[in-house]
Kinemage of the C-alpha trace (Angstrom):
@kinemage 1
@onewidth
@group {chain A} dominant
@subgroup {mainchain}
@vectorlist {calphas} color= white
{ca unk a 1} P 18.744 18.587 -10.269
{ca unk a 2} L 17.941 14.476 -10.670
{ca unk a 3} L 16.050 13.513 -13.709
{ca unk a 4} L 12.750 11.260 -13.028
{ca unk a 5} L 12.512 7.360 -13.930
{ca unk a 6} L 9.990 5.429 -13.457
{ca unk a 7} L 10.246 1.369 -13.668
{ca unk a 8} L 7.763 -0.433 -15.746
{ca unk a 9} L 5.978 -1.941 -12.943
{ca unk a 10} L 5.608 1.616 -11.034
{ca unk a 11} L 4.186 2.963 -14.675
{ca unk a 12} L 1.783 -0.096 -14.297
{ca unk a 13} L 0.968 1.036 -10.973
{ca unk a 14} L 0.224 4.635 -12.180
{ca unk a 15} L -2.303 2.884 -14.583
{ca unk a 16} L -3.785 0.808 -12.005
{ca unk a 17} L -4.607 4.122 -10.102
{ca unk a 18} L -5.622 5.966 -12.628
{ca unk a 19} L -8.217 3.283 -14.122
{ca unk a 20} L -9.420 2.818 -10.163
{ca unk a 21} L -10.242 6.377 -9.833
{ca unk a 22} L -11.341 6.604 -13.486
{ca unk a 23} L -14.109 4.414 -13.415
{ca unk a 24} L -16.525 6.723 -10.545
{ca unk a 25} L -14.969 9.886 -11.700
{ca unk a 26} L -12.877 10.516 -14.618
{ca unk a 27} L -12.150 13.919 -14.262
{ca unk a 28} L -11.054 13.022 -10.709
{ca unk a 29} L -8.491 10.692 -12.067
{ca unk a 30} L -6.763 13.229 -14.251
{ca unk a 31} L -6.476 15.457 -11.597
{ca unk a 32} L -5.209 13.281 -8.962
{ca unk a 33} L -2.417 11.673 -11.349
{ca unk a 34} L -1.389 15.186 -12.032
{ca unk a 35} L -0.980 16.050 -8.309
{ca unk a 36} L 0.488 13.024 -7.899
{ca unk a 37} L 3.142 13.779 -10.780
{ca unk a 38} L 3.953 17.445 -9.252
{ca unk a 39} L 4.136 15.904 -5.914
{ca unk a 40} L 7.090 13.289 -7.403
{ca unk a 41} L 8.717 16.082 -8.945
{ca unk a 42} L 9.467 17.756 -5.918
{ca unk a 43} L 11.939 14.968 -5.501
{ca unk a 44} L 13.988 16.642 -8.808
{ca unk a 45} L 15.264 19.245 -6.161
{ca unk a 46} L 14.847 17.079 -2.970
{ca unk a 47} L 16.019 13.669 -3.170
{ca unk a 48} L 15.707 12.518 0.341
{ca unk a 49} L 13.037 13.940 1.149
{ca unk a 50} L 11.850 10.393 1.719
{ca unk a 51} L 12.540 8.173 4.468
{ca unk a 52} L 14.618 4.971 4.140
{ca unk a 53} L 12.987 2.228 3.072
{ca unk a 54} L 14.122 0.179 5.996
{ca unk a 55} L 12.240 2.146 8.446
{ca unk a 56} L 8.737 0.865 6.611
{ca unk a 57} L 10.837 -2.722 7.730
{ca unk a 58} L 11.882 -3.669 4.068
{ca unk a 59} L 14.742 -4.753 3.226
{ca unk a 60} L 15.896 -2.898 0.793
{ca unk a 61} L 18.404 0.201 -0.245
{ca unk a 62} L 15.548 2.691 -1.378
{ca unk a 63} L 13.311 5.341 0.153
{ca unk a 64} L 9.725 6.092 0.251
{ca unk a 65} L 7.527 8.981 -0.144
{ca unk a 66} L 4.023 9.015 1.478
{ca unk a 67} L 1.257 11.011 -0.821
{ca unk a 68} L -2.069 10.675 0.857
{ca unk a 69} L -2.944 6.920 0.677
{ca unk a 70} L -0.458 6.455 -1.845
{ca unk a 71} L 3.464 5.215 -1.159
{ca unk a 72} L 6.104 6.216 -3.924
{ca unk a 73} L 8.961 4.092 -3.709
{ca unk a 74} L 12.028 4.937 -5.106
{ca unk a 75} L 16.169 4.845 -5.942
{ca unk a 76} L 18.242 7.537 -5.495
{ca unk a 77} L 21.424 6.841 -8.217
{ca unk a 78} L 24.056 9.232 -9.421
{ca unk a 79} L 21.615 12.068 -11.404
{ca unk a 80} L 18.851 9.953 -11.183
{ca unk a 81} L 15.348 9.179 -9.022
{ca unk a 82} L 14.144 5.641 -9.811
{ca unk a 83} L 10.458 5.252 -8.857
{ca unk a 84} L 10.580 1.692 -8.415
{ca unk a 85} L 6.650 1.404 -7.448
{ca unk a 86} L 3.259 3.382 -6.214
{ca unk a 87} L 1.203 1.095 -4.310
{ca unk a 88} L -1.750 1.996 -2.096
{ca unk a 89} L -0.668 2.128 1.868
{ca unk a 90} L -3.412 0.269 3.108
{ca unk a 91} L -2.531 -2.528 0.943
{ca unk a 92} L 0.523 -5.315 1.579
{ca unk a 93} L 3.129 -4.010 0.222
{ca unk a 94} L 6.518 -5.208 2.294
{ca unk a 95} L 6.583 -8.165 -0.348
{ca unk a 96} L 6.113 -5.983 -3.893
{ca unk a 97} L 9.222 -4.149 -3.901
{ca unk a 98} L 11.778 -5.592 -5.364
């Protein structure tokens, strides 16, 4: 089993949802970030269950999850998932992962 990370700027991101989706419905919000936290941890037990990031064309050595409109972006290490960023899939996004 991997243990979960996340990156300052994909805890950032997590905020940014959460206020977006907070400010119509608040009791939305907690519930999606919830669903959105048992969907990540799915990746304790399945690490690559993401594609490559290269087939989303970026170029770089990470993978990416799709959860509805949402893209998880992440690092596989030794015991470790990385979640590098969330950021919405209908936004630019080739140029925010670093």
């Amino acid at each position: 089993m991997y243990n979960i990370r996340y990156t300052e700027l994909a805890e950032a991101d997590l905020a940014e949802l959460f206020q977006l989706i907070y400010e119509d419905k608040p009791m939305s919000a907690i519930e999606y970030i919830d669903k959105l936290d048992i969907f990540i941890t799915l990746l304790e037990d399945n690490p690559y269950m993401g594609i490559e990031c290269k087939q989303k064309k970026i170029d770089k050595d990470c993978r990416v999850l799709v959860y509805e409109n949402y893209l998880i972006f992440y690092i596989v290490k030794q015991e470790e998932i990385v979640i590098i960023r969330i950021l919405n899939a209908h936004n630019s996004y080739t140029d925010k992962i670093h």
